[in-house]
C-alpha positions in Angstrom: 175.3 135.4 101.9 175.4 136.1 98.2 172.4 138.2 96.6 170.8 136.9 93.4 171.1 138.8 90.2 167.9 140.3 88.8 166.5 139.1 86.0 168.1 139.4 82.7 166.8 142.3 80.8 163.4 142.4 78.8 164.4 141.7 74.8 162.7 144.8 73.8 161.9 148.1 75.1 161.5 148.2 79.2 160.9 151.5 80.8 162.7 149.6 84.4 165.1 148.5 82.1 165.6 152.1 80.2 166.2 153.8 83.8 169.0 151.8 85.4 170.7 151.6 82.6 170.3 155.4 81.9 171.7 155.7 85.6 174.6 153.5 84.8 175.2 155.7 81.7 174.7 158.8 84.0 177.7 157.8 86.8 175.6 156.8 88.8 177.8 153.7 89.3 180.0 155.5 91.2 178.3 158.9 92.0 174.7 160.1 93.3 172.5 161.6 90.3 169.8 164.3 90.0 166.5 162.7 88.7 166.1 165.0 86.2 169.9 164.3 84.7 168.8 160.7 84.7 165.0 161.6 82.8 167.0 163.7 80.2 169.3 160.8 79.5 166.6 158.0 79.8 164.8 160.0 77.4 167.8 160.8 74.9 168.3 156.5 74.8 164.9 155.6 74.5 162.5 158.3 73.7 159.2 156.0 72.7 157.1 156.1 75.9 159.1 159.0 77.8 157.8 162.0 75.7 154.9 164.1 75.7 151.8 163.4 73.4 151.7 165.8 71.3 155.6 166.5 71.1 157.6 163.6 71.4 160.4 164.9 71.0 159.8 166.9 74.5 160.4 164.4 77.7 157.6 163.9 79.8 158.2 165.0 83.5 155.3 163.4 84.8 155.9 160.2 82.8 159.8 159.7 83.7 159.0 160.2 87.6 155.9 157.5 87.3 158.8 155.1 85.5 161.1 155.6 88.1 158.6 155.1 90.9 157.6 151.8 89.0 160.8 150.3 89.4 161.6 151.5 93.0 158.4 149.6 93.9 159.0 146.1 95.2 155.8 145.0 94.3 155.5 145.9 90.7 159.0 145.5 89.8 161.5 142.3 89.6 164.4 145.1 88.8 163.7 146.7 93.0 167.5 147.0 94.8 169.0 148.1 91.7 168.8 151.3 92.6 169.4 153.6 96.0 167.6 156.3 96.8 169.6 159.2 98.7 166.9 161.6 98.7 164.2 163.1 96.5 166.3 164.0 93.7 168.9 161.9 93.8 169.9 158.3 92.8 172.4 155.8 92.0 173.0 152.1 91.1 173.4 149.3 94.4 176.3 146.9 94.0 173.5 145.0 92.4 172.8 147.6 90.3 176.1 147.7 88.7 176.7 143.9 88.4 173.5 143.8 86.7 174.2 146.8 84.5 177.7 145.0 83.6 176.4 141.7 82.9 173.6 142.5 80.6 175.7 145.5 79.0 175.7 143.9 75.5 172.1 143.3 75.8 171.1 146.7 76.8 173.3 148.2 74.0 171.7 146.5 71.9 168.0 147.8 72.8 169.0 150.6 73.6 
């Protein structure tokens, strides 16, 4: 049975996008991650919608968990089984994950 690859990535900025390829950045092809090592990078790449209001240059706790929750939801995301969930803190990519990661990596560079 062979799995279909998710959508290409969005041709600008994509907070689903922003994550998995923060986690890919983060080892977490080949390793679990802390959440909050995955916010700090997703943050450091693409700062726009991740940081607080009134300092921006300050990541936004709340704002990073609601992103990552948004893309682990199958029904408001076309990126869900990219990434594993191990437990509350911790995450990395699914064999789809990482085919999707090394597919679009030219793309995602290039947003990101």
């Amino acid at each position: 049975m062979t799995v279909s690859i998710s959508p290409a990535p969005s041709p600008s900025y994509n907070q689903n996008d922003l994550l998995i390829w923060a986690l890919f950045l983060c080892d977490g092809a080949t390793n679990w991650t802390d959440v909050e090592t995955l916010y700090l990078k997703a943050f450091e790449i693409g700062p726009a919608s991740l940081g607080w209001r009134t300092r921006p240059d300050i990541p936004d706790y709340k704002k990073c968990a609601k992103a990552l929750q948004s893309v682990e939801d199958p029904s408001r995301s076309n990126r869900f089984g990219l990434i594993a969930k191990r437990d509350r803190y911790s995450r990395m990519l699914t064999p789809q994950g990482i085919e999707w990661c090394v597919k679009y990596e030219s793309e995602l560079l290039r947003i990101y």
